[in-house]
N, C-alpha and C positions, 0 to 999 in steps of 0.2 A: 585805841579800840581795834584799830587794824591790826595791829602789831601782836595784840591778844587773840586773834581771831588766828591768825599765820602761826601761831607757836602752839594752839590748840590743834591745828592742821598737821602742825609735823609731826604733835605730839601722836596723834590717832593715827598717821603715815608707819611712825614707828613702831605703835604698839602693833598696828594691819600686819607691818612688815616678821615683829615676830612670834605673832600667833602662827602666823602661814608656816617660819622657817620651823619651830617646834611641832606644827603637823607634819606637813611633809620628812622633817627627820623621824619623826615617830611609827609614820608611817612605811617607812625605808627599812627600818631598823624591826616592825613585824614582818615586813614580806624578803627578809635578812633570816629570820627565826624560821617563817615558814619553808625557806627554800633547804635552811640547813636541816629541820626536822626531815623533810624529804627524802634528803642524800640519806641522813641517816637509816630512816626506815629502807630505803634501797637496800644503802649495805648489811645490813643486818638480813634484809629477806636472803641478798646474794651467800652471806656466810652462811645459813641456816642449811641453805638448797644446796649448796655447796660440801658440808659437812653428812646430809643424808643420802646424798648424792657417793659420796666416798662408803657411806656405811652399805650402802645397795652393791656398789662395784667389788669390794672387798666380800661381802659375801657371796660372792658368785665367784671370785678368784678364790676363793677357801676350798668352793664345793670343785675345782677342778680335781684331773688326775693328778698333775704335776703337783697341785701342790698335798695334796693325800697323801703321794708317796716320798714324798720328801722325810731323806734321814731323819734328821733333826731342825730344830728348831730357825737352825742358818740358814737350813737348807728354804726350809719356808719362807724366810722375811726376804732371799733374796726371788723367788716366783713373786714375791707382792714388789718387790722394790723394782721389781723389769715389767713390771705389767705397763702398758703405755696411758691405757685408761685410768689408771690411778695416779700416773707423772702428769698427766696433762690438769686434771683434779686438784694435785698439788700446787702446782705451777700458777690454776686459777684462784686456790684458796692465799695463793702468798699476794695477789695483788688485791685480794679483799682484804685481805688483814693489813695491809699497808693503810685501806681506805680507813680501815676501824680505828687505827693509830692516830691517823687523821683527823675525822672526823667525831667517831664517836666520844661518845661521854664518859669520862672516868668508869662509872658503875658498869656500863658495857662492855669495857677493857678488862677490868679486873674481875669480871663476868666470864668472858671470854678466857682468861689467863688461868680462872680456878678450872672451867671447863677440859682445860688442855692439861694440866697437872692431872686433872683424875683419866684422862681418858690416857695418859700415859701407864698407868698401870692398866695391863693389860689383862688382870684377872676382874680389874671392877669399871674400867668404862668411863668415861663421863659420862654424865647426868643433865641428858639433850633438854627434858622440861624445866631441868633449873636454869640452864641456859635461855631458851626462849621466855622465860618469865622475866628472868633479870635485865634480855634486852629490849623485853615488852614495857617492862615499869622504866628505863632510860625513855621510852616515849612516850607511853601513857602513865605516869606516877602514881595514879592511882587505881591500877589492876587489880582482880580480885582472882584473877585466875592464879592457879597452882602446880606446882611442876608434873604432880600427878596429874592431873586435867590435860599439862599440854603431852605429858609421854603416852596418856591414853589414847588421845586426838595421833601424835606424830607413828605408833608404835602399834594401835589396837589388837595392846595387849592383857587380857583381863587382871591383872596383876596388881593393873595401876588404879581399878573399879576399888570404891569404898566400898569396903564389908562394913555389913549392920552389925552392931555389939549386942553380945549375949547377956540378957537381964538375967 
């Protein structure tokens, strides 16, 4: 009876022991998810402020004289390439994008990566609300905002306002 009493004891020892160990790992393992959601959201604010922050600098380097009168087209990229406020800009968006490499989520990356292919053609731009939608749904999954929504929000410019359809 003793002996059954002592092996029910260890038994209820063990099961204590691994309820405990699968809370506390469970528990680890969301405040692991929360910290990395964090970072994320960080980096992603950092890129964004980052990338509008470059779009403000660069038009103000456009509206100089230097770069007005500049010959041609060389002659321009190289007033933006000696600007200091746009190397330092650069210099800050290469160690976010290290963090994005990092940390972020596939979709944010390849988010980012189509952003950067459109914004290199320089007649069309990336497309900043697609950008912030795609690394808003990497955090929130299920966003209902739209890129119109966020270039009207980031750009307030009426372009991105829904026209009513004509009956």
């Amino acid at each position: 009876m003793n002996e059954s009493k002592n092996l029910v004891t260890l038994v209820t020892a063990i099961i204590s022991a691994t309820a405990l160990l699968v809370g506390y790992s469970y528990q680890k393992s969301l405040e692991k998810e929360t910290e990395i959601r964090k970072t994320r959201q960080e980096i992603y604010s950092r890129l964004l402020t980052s990338i509008t922050k470059r779009n403000e600098i660069l038009g103000r380097v456009i509206m100089t004289s230097k770069y007005r009168t500049a010959k041609n087209s060389d002659e321009q990229n190289q007033v933006i390439v000696n600007n200091a406020e746009l190397s330092k800009n650069w210099n800050d968006r290469t160690e976010i994008v290290a963090f994005l490499c990092l940390y972020g989520t596939d979709d944010a990356i390849e988010a980012y990566s189509d952003w950067t292919k459109e914004d290199l053609d320089r007649s069309k731009g990336g497309n900043l609300g697609q950008l912030v939608v795609a690394l808003r749904k990497a955090i929130y999954p299920k966003t209902l905002s739209t890129p119109d929504q966020a270039n009207l929000v980031i750009w307030q410019d009426d372009r991105y306002l829904k026209k009513p359809s004509k009956q």
